[in-house]
C-alpha positions as CSV (number, residue, x, y, z in Angstrom):
1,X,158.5,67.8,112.7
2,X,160.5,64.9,114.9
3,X,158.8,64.7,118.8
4,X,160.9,67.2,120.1
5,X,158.9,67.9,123.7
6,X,155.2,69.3,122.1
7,X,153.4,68.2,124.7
8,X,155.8,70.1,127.1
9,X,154.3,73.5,125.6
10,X,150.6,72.3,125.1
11,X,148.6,70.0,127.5
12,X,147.2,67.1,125.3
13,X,143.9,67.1,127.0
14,X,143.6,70.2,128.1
15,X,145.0,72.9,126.1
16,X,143.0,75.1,123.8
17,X,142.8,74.7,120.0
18,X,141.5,77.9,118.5
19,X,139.2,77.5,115.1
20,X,140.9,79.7,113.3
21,X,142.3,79.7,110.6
22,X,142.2,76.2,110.0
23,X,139.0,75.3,111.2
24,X,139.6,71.4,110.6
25,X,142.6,71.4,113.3
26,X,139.9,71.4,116.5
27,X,138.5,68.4,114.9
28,X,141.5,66.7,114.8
29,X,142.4,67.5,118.1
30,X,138.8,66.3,119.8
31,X,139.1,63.1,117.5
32,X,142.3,62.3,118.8
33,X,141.5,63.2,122.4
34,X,138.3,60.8,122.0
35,X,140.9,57.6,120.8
36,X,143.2,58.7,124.2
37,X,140.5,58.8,126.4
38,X,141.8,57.1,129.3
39,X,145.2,57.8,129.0
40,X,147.3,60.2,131.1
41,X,149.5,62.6,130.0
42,X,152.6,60.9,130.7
43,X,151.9,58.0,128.9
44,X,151.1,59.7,125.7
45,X,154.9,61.5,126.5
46,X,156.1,58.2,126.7
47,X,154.8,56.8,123.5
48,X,155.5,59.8,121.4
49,X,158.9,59.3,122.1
50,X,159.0,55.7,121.1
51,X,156.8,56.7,117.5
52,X,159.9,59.3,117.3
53,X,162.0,56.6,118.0
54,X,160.5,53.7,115.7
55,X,160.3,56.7,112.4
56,X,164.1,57.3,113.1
57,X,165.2,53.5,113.8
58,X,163.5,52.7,110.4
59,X,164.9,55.6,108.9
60,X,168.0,54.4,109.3
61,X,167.5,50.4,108.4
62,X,166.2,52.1,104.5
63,X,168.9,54.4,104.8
64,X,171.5,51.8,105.0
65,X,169.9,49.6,102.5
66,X,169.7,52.7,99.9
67,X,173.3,53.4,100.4
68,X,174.1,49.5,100.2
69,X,172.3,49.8,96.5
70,X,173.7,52.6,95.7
71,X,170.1,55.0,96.0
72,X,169.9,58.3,97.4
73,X,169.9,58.9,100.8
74,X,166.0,58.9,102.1
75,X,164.7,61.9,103.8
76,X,162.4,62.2,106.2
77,X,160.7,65.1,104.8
78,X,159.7,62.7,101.4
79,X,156.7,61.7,103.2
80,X,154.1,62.4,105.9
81,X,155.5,60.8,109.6
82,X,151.8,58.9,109.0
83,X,153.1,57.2,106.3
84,X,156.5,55.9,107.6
85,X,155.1,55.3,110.8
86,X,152.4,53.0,109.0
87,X,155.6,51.8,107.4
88,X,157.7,50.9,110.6
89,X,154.8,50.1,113.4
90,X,154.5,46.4,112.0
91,X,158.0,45.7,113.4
92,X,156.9,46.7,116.8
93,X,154.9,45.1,119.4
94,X,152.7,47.6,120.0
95,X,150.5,46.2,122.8
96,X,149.4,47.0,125.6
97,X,150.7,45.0,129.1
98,X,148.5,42.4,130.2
99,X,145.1,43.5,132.0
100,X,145.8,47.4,130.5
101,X,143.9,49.1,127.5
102,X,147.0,51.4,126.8
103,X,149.2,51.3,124.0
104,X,147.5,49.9,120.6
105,X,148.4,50.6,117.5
106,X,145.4,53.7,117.4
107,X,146.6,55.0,119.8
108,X,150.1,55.7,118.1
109,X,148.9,57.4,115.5
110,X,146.3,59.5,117.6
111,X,149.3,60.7,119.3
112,X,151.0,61.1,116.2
113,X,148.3,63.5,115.0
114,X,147.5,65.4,118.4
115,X,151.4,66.2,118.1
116,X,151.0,67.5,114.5
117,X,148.5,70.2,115.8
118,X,150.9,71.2,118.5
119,X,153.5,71.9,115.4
120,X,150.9,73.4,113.7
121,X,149.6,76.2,116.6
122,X,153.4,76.8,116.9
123,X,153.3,77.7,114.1
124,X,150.9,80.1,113.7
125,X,151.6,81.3,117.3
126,X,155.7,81.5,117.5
127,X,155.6,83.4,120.1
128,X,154.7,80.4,122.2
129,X,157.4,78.3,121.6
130,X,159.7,78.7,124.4
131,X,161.5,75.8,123.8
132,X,162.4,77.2,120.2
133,X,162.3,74.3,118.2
134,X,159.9,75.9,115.8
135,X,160.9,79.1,115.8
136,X,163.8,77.9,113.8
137,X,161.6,77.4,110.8
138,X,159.0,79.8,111.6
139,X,160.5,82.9,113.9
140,X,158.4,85.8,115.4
141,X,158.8,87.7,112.3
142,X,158.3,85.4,109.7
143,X,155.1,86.5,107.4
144,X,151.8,85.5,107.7
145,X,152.0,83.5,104.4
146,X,155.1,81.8,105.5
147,X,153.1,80.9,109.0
148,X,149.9,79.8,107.4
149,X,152.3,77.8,104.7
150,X,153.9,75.6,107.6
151,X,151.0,74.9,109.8
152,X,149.1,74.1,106.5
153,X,151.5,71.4,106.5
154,X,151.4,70.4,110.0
155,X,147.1,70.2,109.5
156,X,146.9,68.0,106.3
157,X,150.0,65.7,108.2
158,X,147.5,65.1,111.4
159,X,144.5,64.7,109.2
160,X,146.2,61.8,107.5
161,X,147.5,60.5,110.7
162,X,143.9,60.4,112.4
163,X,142.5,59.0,109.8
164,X,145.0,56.5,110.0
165,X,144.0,56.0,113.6
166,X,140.3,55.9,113.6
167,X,140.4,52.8,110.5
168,X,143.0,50.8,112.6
169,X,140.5,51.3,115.9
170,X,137.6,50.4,114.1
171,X,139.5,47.1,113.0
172,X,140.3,46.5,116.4
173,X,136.7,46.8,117.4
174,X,135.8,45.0,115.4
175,X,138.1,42.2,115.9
176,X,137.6,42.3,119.9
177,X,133.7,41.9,118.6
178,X,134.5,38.8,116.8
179,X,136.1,37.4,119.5
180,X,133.3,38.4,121.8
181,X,130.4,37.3,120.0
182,X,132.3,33.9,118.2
183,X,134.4,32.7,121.0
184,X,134.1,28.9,119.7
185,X,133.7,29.5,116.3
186,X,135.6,26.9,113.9
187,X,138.7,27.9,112.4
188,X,137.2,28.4,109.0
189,X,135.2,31.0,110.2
190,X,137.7,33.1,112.0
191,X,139.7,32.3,108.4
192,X,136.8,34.1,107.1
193,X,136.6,36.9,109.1
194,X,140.4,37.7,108.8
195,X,140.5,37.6,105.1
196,X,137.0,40.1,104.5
197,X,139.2,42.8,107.0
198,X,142.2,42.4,105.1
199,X,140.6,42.9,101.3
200,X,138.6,45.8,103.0
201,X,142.3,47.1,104.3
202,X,143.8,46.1,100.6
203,X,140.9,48.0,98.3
204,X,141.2,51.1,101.1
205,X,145.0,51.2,100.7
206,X,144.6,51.0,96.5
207,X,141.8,53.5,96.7
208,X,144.6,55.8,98.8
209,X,147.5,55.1,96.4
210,X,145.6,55.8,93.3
211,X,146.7,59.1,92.6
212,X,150.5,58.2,93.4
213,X,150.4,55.2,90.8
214,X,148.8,58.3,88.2
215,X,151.4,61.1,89.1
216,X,154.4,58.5,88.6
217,X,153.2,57.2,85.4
218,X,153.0,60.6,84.3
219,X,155.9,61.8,85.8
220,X,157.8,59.3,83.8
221,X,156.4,59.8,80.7
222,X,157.4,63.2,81.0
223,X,160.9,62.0,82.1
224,X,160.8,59.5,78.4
225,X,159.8,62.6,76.5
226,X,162.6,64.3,76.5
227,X,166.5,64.6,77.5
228,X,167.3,66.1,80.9
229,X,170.9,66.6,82.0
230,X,170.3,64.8,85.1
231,X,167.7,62.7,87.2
232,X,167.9,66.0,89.8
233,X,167.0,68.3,87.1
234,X,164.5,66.3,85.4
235,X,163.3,66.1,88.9
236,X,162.8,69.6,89.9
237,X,161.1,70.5,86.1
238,X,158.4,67.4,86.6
239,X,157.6,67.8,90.2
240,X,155.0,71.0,89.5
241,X,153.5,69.4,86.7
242,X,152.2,66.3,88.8
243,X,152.1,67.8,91.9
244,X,154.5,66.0,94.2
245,X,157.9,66.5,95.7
246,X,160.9,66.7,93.4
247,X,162.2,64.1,96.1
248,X,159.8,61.4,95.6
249,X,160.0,62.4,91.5
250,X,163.4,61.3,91.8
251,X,162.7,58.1,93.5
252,X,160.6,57.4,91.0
253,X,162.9,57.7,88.5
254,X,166.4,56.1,89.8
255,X,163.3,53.0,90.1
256,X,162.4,53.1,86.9
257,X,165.9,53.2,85.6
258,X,166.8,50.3,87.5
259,X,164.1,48.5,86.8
260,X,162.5,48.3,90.1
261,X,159.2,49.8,89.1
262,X,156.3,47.9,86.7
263,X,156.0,48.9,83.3
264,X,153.3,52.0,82.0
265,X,151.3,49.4,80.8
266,X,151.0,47.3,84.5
267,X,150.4,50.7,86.1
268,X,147.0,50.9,87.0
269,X,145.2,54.2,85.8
């Protein structure tokens, strides 16, 4: 869900994660807390909204250029907000202000995921949203399975979103270490050190994307194998069989038609 005032309803420091039912989500919440340490509350308001903001801004910039090629229209729902934020962040300068330790590019995605526990505790807990942003999706009545299926969500969306966090601050340690430790080193070396983080960054991000390179080679094999009467329907019959949203199935297809994908064979397995 969009940052829609979380941290209005739950104190980002302070407020109380329970351990059940998912007992991952107080891990999350401590891990994050750990990466903010430092920060107050209002500043973690403040850049919530601009992650909000920099999701929606390049929502709109692939929007355009799908309509402009004549794709789909994107939805935000196609993907974690960990993945387009990962997407969009690059064309920010995500800094802090000279002498401060507050914002870096962690800490976005710290917040990120400390909002995603909010969404899922709301949840779980509807009753607590007075704002009523959530209960618009899950309302007082809705059924435990209905509950547990949104804030499942919600937990596996901040997972990948502290995850995300934790590799980018350990590549920040890392490179305030270099800088520390080599401050007169020659260029070559710093060359050096820049290139082993970026294939470690490169073989993590193939390692991730793995099993989306196998599910759209099968999905379109499936898709070759026999005649649907559209690229929606052949969508929605694919998606179970490898696992993904019927959404992204049809991306994958409307590429593949056009050409923008590589072949089966350049796939890798």
């Amino acid at each position: 869900m969009p940052y829609l005032r979380q941290f209005d309803q739950f104190h980002p420091f302070t407020g109380t994660v329970p351990l059940v039912p998912f007992f991952a989500l107080r891990d999350i919440a401590e891990r994050a807390r750990t990466l903010l340490h430092g920060a107050s509350t209002e500043q973690i308001i403040q850049l919530a909204e601009s992650i909000d903001w920099m999701i929606d801004s390049g929502l709109n910039r692939a929007d355009t250029d799908a309509l402009s090629q004549g794709k789909p229209q994107i939805d935000r729902g196609i993907h974690s907000d960990a993945k387009w934020l990962s997407d969009f962040i690059s064309s920010y300068d995500v800094q802090p202000p000279t002498g401060a330790a507050f914002p870096h590019q962690h800490h976005a995605f710290a917040v990120l995921a400390l909002w995603q526990v909010v969404d899922a505790l709301l949840s779980i807990q509807p009753d607590l949203d007075v704002i009523g942003h959530h209960v618009k999706d899950v309302p007082e009545s809705a059924s435990v399975e209905r509950q547990l299926m949104y804030a499942g969500k919600y937990v596996v969306d901040a997972m990948e979103a502290i995850c995300v966090a934790e590799r980018l601050f350990e590549q920040h340690s890392s490179n305030r270490l270099a800088k520390v430790l080599l401050p007169n080193c020659g260029d070559e070396l710093k060359a050096a050190i820049k290139t082993s983080i970026s294939q470690k960054a490169k073989a993590a991000a193939v390692k991730k994307h793995q099993p989306n390179h196998a599910a759209r080679r099968r999905a379109i094999e499936l898709y070759a194998s026999k005649n649907y009467s559209s690229v929606e329907a052949a969508a929605q019959a694919i998606a179970a069989q490898v696992f993904m949203a019927p959404r992204t199935v049809a991306k994958w297809i409307y590429d593949e038609r056009k050409g923008r994908t590589p072949s089966l064979t350049a796939m890798p397995a």
